[in-house]
MARBAVEX-551031 format. One record per residue (C-alpha): x, y, z; residue number from 1. Coordinates in steps of 0.25 Angstrom, whole numbers. Layout:
MARBAVEX-551031
R     u     v     w num
R     X     Y     Z NUM
...
END
This chain:
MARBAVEX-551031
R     u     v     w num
R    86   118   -27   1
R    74   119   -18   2
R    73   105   -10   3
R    58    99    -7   4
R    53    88     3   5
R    51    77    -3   6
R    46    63     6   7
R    54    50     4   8
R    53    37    10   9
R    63    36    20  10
R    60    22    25  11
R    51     9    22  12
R    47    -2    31  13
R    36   -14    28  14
R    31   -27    35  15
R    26   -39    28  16
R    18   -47    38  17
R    23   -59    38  18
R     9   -69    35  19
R    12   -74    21  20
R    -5   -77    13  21
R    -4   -84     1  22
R   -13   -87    -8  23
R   -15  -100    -5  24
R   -19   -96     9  25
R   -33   -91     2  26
R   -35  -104    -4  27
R   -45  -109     6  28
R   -53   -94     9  29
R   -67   -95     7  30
R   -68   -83    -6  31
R   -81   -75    -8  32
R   -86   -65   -18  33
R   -91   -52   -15  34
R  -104   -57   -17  35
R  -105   -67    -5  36
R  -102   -80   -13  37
R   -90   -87   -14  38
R   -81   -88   -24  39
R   -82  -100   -35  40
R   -70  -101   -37  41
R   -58  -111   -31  42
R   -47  -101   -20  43
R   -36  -107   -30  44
R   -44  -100   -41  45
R   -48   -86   -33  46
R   -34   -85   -28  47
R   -26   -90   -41  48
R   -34   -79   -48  49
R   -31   -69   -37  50
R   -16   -71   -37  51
R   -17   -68   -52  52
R   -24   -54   -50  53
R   -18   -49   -39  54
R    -3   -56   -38  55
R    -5   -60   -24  56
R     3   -72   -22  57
R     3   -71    -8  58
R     0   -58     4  59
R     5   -54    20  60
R    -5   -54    30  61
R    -1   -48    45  62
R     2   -57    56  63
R   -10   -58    65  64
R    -5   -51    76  65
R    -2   -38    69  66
R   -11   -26    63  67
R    -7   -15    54  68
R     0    -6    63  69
R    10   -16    69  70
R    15   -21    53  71
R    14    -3    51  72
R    23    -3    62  73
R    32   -12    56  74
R    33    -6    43  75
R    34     7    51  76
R    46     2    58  77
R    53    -4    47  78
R    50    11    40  79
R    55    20    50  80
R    69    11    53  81
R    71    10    38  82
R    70    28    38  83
R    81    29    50  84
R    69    39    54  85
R    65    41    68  86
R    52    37    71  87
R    48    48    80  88
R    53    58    67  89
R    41    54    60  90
R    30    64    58  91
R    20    54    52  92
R    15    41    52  93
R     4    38    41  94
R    -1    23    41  95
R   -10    17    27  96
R   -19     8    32  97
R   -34     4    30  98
R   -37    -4    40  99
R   -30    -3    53 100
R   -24   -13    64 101
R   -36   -25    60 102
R   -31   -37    70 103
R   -31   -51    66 104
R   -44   -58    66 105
R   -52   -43    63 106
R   -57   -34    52 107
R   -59   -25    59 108
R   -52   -11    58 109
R   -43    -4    71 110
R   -38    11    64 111
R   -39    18    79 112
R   -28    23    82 113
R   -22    27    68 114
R   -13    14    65 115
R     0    25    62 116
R    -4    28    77 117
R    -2    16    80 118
R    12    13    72 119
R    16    24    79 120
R    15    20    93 121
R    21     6    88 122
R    33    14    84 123
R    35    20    96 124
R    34    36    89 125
R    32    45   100 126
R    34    58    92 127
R    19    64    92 128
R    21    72    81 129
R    23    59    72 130
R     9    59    67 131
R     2    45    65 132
R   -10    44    56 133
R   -18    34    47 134
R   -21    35    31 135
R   -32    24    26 136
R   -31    25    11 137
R   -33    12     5 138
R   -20     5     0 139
R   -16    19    -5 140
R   -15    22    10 141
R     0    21    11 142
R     5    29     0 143
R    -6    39     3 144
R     0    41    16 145
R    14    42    10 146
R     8    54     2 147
R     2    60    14 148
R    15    57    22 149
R    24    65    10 150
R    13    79    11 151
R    18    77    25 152
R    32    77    20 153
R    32    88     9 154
R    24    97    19 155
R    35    97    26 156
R    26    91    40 157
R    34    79    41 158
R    47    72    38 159
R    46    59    40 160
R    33    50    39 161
R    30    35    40 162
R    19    30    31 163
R    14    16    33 164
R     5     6    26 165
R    -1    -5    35 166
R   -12   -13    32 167
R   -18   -27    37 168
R   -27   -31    25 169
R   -27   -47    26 170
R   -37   -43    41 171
R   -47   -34    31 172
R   -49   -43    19 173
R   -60   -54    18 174
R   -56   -67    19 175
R   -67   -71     8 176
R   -63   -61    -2 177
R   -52   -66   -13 178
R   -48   -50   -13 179
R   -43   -52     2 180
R   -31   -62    -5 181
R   -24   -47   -10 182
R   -23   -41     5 183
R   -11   -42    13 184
R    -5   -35    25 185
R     9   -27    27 186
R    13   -11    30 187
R    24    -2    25 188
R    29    12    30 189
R    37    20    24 190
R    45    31    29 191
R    44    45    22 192
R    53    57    25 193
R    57    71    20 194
R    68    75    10 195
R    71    87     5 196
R    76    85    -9 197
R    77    96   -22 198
R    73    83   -31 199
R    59    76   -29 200
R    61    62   -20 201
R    52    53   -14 202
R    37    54   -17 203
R    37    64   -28 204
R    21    64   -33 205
R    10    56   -28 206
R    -6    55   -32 207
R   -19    50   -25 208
R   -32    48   -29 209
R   -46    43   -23 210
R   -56    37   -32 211
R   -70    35   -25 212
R   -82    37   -32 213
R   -82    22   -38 214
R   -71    15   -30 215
R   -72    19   -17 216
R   -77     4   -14 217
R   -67    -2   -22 218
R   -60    -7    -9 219
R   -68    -6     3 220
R   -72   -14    17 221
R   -84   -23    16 222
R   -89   -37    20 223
R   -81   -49    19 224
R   -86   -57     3 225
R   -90   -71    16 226
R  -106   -67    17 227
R  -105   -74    31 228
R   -95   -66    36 229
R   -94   -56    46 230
R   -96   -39    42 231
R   -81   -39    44 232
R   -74   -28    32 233
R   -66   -34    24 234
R   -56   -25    12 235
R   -63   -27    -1 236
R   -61   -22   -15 237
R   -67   -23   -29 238
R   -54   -28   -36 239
R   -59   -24   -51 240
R   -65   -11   -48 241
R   -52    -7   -39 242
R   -43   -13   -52 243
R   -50    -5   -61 244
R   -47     8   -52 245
R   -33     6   -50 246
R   -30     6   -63 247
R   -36    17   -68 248
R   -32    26   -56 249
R   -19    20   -53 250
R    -9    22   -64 251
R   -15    35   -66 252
R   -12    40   -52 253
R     2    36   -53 254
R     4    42   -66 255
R    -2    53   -60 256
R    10    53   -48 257
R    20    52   -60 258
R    17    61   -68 259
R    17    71   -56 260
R    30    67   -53 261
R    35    72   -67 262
R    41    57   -69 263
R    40    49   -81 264
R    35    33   -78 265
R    50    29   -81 266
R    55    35   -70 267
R    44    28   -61 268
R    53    15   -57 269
R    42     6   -49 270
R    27     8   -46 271
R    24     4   -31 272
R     9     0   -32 273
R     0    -3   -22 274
R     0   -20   -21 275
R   -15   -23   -24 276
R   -15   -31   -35 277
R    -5   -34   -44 278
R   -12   -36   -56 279
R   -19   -23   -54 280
R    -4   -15   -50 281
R     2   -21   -62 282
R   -11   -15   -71 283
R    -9    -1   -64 284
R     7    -1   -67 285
R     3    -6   -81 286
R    -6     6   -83 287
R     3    16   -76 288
R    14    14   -86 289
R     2    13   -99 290
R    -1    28   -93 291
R    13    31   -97 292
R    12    25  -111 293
R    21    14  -104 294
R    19     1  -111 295
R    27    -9  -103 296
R    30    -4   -88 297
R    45    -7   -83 298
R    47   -19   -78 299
R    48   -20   -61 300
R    39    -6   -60 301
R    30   -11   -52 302
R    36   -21   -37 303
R    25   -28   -33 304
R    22   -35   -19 305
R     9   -41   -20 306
R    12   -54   -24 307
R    19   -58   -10 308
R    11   -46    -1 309
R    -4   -45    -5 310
R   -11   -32    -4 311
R    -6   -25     8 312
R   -14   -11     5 313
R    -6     2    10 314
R     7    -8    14 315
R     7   -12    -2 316
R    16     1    -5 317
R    26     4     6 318
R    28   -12     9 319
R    31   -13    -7 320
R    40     0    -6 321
R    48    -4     7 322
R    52   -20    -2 323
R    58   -11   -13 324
R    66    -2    -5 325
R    70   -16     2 326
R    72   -22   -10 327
R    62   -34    -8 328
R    56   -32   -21 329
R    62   -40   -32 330
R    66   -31   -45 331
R    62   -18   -37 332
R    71    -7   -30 333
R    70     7   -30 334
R    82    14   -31 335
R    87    30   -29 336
R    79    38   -39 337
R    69    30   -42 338
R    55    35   -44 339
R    42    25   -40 340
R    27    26   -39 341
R    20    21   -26 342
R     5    18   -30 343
R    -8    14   -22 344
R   -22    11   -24 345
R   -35     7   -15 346
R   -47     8    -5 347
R   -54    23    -7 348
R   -50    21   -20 349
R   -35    29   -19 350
R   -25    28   -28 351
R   -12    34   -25 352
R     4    34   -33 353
R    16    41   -26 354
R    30    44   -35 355
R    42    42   -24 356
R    57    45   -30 357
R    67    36   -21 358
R    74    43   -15 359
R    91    46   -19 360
END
């Protein structure tokens, strides 16, 4: 039988900055709405409410004197060791991000040169030929990249690429807006390599889609909610709107990635979703298996994170995939064989869903 390239994931690292934000650490913020005017309601109220929505019990922001591309570098390290990989054998870095290295104390955006560039030099690569660029994609950004990283892969150009999601939220977000409680900070890299194999393994099928005639604005940078603060950008959203569109795109696309892959939703062991919002990942999960005429979805389909990590944008995915390989999520492991569903959605809008096979 004739063997194909298929790309696995050879290795996973993370980093969990190490500042523990619980809710209660909000409870003396000054709140507005968008309009300008300050919230009439009591923090224990707002915050009560929030933590019923979204799950959030408590978030990881980055110590001060770090920025995205050391904690990348971390992830990146932990990744690379855990292949047994050389560094200087990797053809690619690709590094998720939306906002760059933003030190403590700023808003302000640093992207030049390319944060891969510069997890690169911090690991010491000298190889020229390992090619370092950025992808900004919204939160869809690391498994985007992923995507691109297995073209690479399947084309036969590389063998081995290291694909990181880094991002520093908590010194973007306004201080005066109760959405900034979902944002968090951490990265996650992965490792992916080249196998030959006469059965699929690995990613198997993956979709993407970009929705903005309506919805391009549904997360964008504007002024902070405060009317006497500074014209600082700050990460805002329109939580209904961006509900509304994640559940109606979402479920699709990852049906769409399944039924590519020829499998039925029984063989699909977990769904790793994008951690935005649990109520809202609960309803997409809930919907995907309703798309399959599923009435009641299998217990432990779906790990969650959120409740202890916040909102870490592109570092949701590959920080939730490196604890289950670990085994630091409770009731979940992935095992030989089994098939699973990465899935993503944010800023553009961008919706994407990846089928991966572990590999034997």
């Amino acid at each position: 039988m004739h063997k194909h390239i298929y790309s696995i994931i050879s290795g996973t690292g993370s980093y969990l900055p190490t500042k523990h934000i619980a809710n209660a650490d909000f409870l003396h913020q000054t709140f507005y709405e968008s309009t300008g005017e300050k919230i009439n309601r009591s923090n224990e109220e707002i915050i009560s409410k929030f933590q019923q929505i979204t799950g959030i019990d408590e978030r990881r922001y980055v110590e001060d004197e770090f920025v995205s591309s050391d904690i990348a570098f971390f992830a990146a390290e932990k990744a690379i060791a855990n292949s047994g990989f050389d560094k200087e054998e990797l053809d690619y870095i690709i590094v998720a991000h939306n906002f760059g290295d933003v030190k403590h104390g700023t808003t302000r955006v640093d992207i030049v040169p390319a944060i891969a560039a510069r997890v690169k030099h911090k690991l010491g690569i000298l190889n020229p030929f390992t090619v370092a660029y950025d992808l900004p994609f919204g939160c869809p950004g690391w498994l985007q990249a992923v995507i691109q990283a297995n073209y690479f892969i399947r084309s036969g150009d590389a063998k081995k690429i290291l694909v990181i999601g880094s991002e520093t939220l908590s010194r973007v977000s306004d201080p005066h807006d109760r959405d900034s409680m979902i944002y968090s900070d951490g990265a996650g890299a992965v490792v992916l390599s080249a196998v030959e194999s006469d059965e699929p393994v690995g990613i198997l099928t993956h979709v993407t889609r970009t929705d903005t005639a309506e919805q391009v604005s549904l997360l964008r940078m504007d002024k902070s909610y405060n009317p006497v603060k500074s014209d600082d950008l700050y990460l805002k959203m329109n939580g209904r709107k961006l509900y509304e569109y994640a559940l109606k795109t979402v479920p699709a696309a990852i049906k769409m990635a399944i039924d590519k892959s020829g499998l039925p939703i029984t063989d699909i062991e977990r769904i790793l979703i994008h951690q935005a919002n649990e109520k809202m990942d609960d309803a997409i999960v809930n919907r995907l298996y309703e798309l399959y005429g599923v009435k009641d979805r299998p217990e432990f389909s779906m790990p969650m994170t959120i409740s202890w990590l916040g909102n870490n944008s592109v570092a949701t995915l590959p920080i939730l995939f490196d604890l289950i390989v670990n085994q630091k999520v409770d009731n979940h492991l992935l095992n030989p064989g089994d098939h699973f569903v990465f899935a993503s959605v944010g800023a553009g809008m961008h919706v994407n869903a990846m089928v991966y096979k572990m590999p034997g």
